[in-house]
Each structure stands twice: as C-alpha cells, then as structure tokens.
C-alpha positions as CSV (number, residue, x, y, z in Angstrom):
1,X,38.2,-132.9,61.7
2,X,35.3,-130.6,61.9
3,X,34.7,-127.4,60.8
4,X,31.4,-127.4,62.9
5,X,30.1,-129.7,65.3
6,X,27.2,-129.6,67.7
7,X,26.9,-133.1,70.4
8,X,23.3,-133.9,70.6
9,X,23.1,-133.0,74.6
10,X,23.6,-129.4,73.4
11,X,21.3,-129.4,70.5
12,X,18.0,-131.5,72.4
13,X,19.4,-135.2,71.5
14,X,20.3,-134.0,68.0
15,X,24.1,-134.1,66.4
16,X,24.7,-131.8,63.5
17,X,28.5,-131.8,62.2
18,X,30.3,-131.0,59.2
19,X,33.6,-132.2,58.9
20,X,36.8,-130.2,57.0
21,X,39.1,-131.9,55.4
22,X,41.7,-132.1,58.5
23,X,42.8,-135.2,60.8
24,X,42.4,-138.2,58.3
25,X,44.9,-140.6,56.9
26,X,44.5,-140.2,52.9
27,X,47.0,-138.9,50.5
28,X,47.9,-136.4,48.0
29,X,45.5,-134.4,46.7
30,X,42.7,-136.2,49.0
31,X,44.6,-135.2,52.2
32,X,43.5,-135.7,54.5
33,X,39.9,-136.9,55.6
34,X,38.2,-137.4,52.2
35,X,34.9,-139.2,52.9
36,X,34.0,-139.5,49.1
37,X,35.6,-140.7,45.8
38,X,35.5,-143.8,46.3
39,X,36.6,-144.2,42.7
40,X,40.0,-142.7,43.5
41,X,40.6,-143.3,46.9
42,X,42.0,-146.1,49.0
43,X,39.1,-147.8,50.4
44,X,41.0,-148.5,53.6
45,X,41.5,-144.8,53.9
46,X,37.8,-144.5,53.7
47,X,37.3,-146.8,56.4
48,X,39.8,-145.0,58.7
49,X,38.1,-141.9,58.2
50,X,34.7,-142.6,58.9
51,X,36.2,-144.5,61.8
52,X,38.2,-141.2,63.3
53,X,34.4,-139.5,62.4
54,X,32.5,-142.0,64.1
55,X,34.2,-142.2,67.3
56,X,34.0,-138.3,67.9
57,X,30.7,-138.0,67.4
58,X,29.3,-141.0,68.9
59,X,27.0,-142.7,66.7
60,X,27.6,-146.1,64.8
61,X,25.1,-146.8,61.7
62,X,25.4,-144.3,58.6
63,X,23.0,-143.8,55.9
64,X,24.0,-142.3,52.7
65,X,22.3,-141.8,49.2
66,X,24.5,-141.5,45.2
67,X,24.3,-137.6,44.8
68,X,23.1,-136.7,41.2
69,X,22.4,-132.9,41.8
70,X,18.2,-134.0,41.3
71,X,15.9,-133.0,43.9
72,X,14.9,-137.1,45.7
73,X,14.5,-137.4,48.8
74,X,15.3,-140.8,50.2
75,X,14.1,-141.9,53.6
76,X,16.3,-144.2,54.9
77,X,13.7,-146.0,57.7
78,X,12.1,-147.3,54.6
79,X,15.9,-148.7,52.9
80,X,15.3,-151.9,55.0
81,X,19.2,-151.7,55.1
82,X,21.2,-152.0,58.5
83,X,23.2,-149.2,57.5
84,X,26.2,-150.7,59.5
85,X,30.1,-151.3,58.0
86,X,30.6,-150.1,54.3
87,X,26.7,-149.3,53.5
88,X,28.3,-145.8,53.0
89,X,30.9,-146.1,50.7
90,X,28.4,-148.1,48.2
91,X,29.2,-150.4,45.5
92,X,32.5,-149.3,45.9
93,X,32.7,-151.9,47.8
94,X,32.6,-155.4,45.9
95,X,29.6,-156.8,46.4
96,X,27.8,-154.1,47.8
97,X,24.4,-152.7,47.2
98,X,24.5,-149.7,45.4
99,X,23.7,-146.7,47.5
100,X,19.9,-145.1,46.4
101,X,20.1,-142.3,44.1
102,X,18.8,-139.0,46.1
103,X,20.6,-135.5,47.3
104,X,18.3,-136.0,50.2
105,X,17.9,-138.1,53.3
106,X,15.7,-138.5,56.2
107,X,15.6,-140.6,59.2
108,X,13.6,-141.0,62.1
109,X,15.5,-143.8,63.5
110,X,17.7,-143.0,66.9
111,X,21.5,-144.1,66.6
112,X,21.4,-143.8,62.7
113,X,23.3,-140.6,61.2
114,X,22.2,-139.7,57.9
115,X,25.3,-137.6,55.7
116,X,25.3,-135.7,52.6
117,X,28.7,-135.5,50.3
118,X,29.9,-131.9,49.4
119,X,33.1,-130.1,47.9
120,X,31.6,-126.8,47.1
121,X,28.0,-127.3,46.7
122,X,25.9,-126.4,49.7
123,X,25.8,-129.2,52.7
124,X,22.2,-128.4,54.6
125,X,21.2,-130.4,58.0
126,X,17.9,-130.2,59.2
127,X,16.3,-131.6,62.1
128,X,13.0,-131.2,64.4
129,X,14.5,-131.9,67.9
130,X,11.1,-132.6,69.5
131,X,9.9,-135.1,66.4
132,X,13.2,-136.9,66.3
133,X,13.8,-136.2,62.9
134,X,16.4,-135.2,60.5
135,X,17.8,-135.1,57.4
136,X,20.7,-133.8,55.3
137,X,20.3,-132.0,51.8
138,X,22.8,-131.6,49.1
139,X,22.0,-128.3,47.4
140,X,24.2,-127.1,44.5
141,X,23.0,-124.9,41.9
142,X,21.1,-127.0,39.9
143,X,19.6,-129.1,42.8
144,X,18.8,-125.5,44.9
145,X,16.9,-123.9,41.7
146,X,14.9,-127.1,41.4
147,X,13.5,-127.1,44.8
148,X,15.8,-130.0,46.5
149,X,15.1,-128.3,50.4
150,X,11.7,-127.5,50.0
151,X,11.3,-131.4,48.9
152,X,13.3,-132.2,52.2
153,X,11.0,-129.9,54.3
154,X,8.2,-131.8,53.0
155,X,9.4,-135.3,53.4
156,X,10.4,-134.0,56.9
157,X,6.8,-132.7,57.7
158,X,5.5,-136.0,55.9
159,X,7.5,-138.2,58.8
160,X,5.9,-135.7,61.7
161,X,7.8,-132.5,61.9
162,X,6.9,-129.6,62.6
163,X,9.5,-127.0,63.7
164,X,12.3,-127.5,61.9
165,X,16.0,-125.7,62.3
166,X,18.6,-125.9,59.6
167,X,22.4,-125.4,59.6
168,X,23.6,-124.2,56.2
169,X,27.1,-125.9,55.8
170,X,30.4,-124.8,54.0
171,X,29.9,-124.1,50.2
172,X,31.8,-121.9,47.6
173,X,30.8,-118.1,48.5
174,X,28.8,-115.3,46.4
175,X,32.2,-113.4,46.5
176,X,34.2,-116.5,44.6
177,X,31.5,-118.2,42.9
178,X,31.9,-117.0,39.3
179,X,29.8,-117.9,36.3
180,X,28.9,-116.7,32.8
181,X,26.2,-114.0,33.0
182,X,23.2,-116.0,31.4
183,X,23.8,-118.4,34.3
184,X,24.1,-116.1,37.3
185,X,20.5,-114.1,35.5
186,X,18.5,-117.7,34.9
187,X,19.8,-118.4,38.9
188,X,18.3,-114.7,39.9
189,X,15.7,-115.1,38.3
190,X,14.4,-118.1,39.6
191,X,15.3,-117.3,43.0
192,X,16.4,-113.7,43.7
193,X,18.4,-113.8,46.6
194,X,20.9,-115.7,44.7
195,X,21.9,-112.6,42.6
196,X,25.6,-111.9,43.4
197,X,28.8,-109.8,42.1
198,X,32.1,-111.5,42.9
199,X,34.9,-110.1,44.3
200,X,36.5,-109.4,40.8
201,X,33.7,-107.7,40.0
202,X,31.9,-110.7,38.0
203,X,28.1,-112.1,37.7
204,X,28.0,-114.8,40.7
205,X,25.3,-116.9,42.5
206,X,25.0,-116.5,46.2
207,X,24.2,-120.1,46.9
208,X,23.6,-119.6,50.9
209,X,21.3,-116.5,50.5
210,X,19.6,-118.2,47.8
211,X,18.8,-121.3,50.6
212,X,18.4,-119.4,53.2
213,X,15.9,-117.6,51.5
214,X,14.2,-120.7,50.6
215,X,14.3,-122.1,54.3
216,X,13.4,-119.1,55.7
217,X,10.1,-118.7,53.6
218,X,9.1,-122.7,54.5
219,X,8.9,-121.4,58.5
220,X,12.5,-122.7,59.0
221,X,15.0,-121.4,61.4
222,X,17.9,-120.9,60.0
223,X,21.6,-120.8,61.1
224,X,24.6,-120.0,59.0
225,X,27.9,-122.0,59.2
226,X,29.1,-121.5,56.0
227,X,33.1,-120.7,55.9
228,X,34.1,-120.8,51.8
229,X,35.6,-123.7,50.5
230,X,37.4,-121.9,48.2
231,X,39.2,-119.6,50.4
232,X,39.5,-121.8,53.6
233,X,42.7,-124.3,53.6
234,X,41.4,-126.6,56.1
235,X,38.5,-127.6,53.4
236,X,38.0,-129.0,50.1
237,X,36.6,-126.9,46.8
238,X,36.2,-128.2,43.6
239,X,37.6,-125.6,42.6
240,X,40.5,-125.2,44.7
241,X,41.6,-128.7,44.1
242,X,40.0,-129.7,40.6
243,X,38.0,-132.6,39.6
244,X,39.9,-134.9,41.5
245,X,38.8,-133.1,44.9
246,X,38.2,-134.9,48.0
247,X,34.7,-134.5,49.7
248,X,33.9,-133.4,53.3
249,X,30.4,-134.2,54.5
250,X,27.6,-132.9,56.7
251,X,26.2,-135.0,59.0
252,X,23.1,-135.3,62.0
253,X,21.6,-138.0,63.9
254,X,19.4,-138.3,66.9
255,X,21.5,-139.8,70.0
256,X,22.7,-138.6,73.7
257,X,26.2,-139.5,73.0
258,X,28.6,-137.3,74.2
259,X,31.4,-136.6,71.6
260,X,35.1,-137.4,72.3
261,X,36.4,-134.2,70.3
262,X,35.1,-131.4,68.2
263,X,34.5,-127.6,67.9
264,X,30.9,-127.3,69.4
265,X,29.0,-124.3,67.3
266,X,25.4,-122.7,68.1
C-alpha cells in the first residue's frame, strides 16, 4: 500500500506517505490501488481504495486539486469545501463540484490531508512541522521547468512557514527517462541539474536532481524517496502501463494519529 510512509508522531504531528500501487481492489490494468482515473475506473473501487488508505494512515477529510501540469497553487483553507466523502474523486462523481485546477495544495488545517496524483511525474510533500503546514506538489517536466515548487515554497511561507522539509516521491528516473535531444537541452538549460544520459546511452532529464536542486536552493531540506516507476513492479509508470495507467499518490497532513499499517521511512 505504501511505498513510503512516515505517521505523524515520528515526523512532529506531520504524515507524509506515498502509496504504490499494491493492496487495493481494482482491476486489470488498474490493479490494484489506483487512486486516479476516475474516467476509467470503477468508482466504487475508488472509494475502497481511499478507504484501505484512510484507515492506515489515520486521517479522514482529503483535499485534492485537477492536475494540469501548470504551476497554481491552491490553498485548500480558503476552498470553503468540507473536503469529506467523494470531494476527491471530483465531478466524477454526479453532481459533484469539480475539483480546482492547481498541481499544488496547501493546508493549514489539522485532520485535513492534502494529496497530489502521480504515475511518473514527480510526487513532492512539503511541510513545516512547527507552522502546521503542508502541502503536496505535482512536478513533471513541464510543471518543474516552470517553477511549480518554488510557487509552493512561497504559498507555504505566505501561510507562516518557515523551515520547510520536503520528501521527493517516486517518479520515472534519469537512467529511464528518455527524450529527444532538443528536449533533454531546453530541460538543461533551464535548470542544469536536470541534464541526464540514460542507461541506453540516450539524452534524458533527471527530474529529482532537477527538484532537488530547486528545493535545495529555496533553504529546503530535502529527502529522497524516489524508487523508479518504471523499473519497480509494485508501482505505476506511464510508461510501463501506457495511457491507461493507474495513479498512486503522495500524501501529508497534520494529525497525532497513529497509523494501523505501513513502512515507516526517515
């Protein structure tokens, strides 16, 4: 269920996970704990899954934003939402409001976990422990280049922080991200720690160096939990598993609930 996952009495009342794709009750090729697609998945699988998240990490409401690979930030205290039941899944669900349009999200709220939807894209959590606040950042190559965690720093400074710690999350690695040389050069230049050569001996882009780099630069601590979702079974990759590819997420949320399962990582 989770490829990473810190309980909030470990981590000063703060809960960072990111889940794999392992332990969940949908099908075929979104075995087996897809927490996106709502468009080709069973909504009751959705449900079940979140449910089998929700009760082993402890919290209850769930904030979550429509992913566009653009740099917003959403702050969820200001949504006016309850965040409760299928605010998640979006209009998905009939009748629903439709989720806000951001590959960020900040809270400051206690109970609430805030989540970011990733195949092989980069999944970052940040939080301030002593602030009580966190967010969650969706940063794929187009998003990273254009400045989507340093936006997220800043909104997270904006609410009150002021040492912040991130956890970069699974993502597609430097040594299996391939991509036509005009790409990987425009990536370098714009931020050189992304320059890569994959393991066939191909222009890449090192998405977690590139971030880290980034984080690292705004006075953030970084920490590196980054298995590839390419080569790592237990997760999904977009391109492992093509355009029909389930989603795992990353997660945090300010609470002092103990988990009931999980791999706890530091």
């Amino acid at each position: 269920m989770f490829a990473t996952f810190i309980e909030p009495a470990a981590n000063r009342g703060v809960g960072v996970a990111f889940t794999d794709r392992l332990g969940g009750v949908s099908t075929g090729p979104l075995a087996e704990l897809n927490l996106g697609r709502s468009d080709l998945d069973e909504l009751d699988s959705l449900r079940a899954n979140m449910a089998l998240v929700r009760q082993a990490s402890g919290f209850v409401r769930l904030a979550a934003v429509h992913q566009v690979h653009g740099t917003a930030v959403h702050l969820a205290d200001e949504d006016g939402r309850d965040w409760s039941c299928d605010d998640w899944i979006g209009d998905g669900v009939a009748g629903a409001q439709r989720l806000p349009v951001a590959d960020a999200i900040v809270t400051t709220t206690p109970g609430l976990a805030v989540m970011i939807r990733v195949a092989d894209c980069v999944p970052v959590v940040l939080a301030d422990q002593a602030a009580g606040i966190v967010g969650c950042a969706h940063a794929g190559r187009v998003g990273l280049l254009d400045a989507v965690l340093p936006g997220t720093v800043q909104a997270m400074y904006d609410a009150g922080a002021q040492q912040i710690t991130a956890w970069i999350g699974p993502h597609i690695c430097s040594d299996c991200y391939e991509v036509p040389s005009e790409m990987a050069d425009e990536a370098a230049d714009r931020l050189p720690e992304c320059r890569a050569i994959t393991r066939w001996g191909t222009p890449g882009i090192d998405l977690g160096a590139g971030a880290a780099a980034q984080l690292t630069r705004l006075g953030v601590q970084v920490h590196r939990v980054d298995p590839c979702t390419l080569t790592t079974p237990s997760l999904f990759s977009h391109r492992g598993d093509g355009p029909g590819a389930g989603r795992q997420i990353g997660l945090a949320w300010i609470g002092d609930c103990a988990p009931n399962g999980g791999r706890v990582a530091t």
